[in-house]
C-alpha positions as CSV (number, residue, x, y, z in Angstrom):
1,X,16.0,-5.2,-59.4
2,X,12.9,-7.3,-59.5
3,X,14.9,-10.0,-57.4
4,X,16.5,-7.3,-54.9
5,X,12.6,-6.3,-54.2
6,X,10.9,-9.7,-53.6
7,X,14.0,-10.8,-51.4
8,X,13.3,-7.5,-49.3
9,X,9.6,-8.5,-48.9
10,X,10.7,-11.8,-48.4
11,X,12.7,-10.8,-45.3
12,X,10.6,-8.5,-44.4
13,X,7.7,-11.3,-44.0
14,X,9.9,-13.4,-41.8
15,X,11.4,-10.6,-39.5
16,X,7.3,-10.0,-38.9
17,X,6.2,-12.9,-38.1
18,X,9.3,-13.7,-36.1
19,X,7.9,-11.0,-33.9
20,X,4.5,-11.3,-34.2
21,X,4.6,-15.4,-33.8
22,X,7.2,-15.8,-31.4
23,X,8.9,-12.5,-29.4
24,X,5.4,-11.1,-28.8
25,X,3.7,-13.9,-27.5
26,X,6.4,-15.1,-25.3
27,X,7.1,-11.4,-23.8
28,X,3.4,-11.2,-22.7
29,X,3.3,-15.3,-21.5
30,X,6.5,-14.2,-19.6
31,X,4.5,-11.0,-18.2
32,X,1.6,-13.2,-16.8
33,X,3.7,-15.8,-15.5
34,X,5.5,-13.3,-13.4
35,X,2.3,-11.8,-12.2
36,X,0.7,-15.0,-11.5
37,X,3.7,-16.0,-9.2
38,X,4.1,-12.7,-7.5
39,X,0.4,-12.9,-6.7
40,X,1.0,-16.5,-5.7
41,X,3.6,-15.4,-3.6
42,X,1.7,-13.1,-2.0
43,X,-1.1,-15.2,-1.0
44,X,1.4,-18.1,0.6
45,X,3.0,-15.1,3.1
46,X,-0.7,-14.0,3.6
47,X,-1.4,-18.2,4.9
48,X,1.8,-18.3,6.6
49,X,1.3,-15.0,8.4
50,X,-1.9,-16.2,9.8
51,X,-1.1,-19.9,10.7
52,X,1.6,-17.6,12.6
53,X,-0.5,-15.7,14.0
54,X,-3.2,-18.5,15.1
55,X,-0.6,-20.8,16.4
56,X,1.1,-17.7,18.3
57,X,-2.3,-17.2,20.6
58,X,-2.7,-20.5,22.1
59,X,0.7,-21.0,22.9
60,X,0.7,-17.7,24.7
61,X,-2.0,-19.0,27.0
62,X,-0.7,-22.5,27.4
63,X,2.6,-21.6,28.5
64,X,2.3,-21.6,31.9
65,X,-0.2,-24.2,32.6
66,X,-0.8,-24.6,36.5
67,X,-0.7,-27.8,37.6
68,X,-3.0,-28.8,40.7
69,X,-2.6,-31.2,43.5
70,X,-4.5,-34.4,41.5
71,X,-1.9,-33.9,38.6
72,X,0.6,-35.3,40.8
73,X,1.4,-39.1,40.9
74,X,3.1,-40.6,43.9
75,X,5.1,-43.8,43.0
76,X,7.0,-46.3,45.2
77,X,10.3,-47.1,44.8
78,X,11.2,-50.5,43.8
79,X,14.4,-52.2,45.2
């Protein structure tokens, strides 16, 4: 009887700090790590949309550049 109760405490120690020690502490280091790399996440679309939108501007106005009559270079043909 005596031995029946101290294995029961026994087990009962090690299922808590099976789940105190390890399942517990890995759930919420699993919970931050997912956070972190969502917000990580977030922040590289947040760059990407504005080197987007910064590279989008000057090529808008660059894309028809007008060329004038001193960008032209007259060459001689060599025979």
């Amino acid at each position: 009887m005596l031995l029946r109760v101290l294995l029961y405490a026994l087990l009962f120690y090690f299922v808590y700090k099976l789940v105190f020690d390890m399942i517990i502490p890995v759930y919420k280091t699993t919970k931050k790590i997912k956070k972190e790399f969502r917000e990580m996440q977030g922040h590289m679309n947040e760059q990407m949309n504005q080197q987007q939108s910064s590279s989008q501007q000057p090529n808008a106005k660059n894309s028809a550049p007008k060329k004038s009559a001193s960008d032209y270079i007259d060459f001689e043909e060599i025979k």
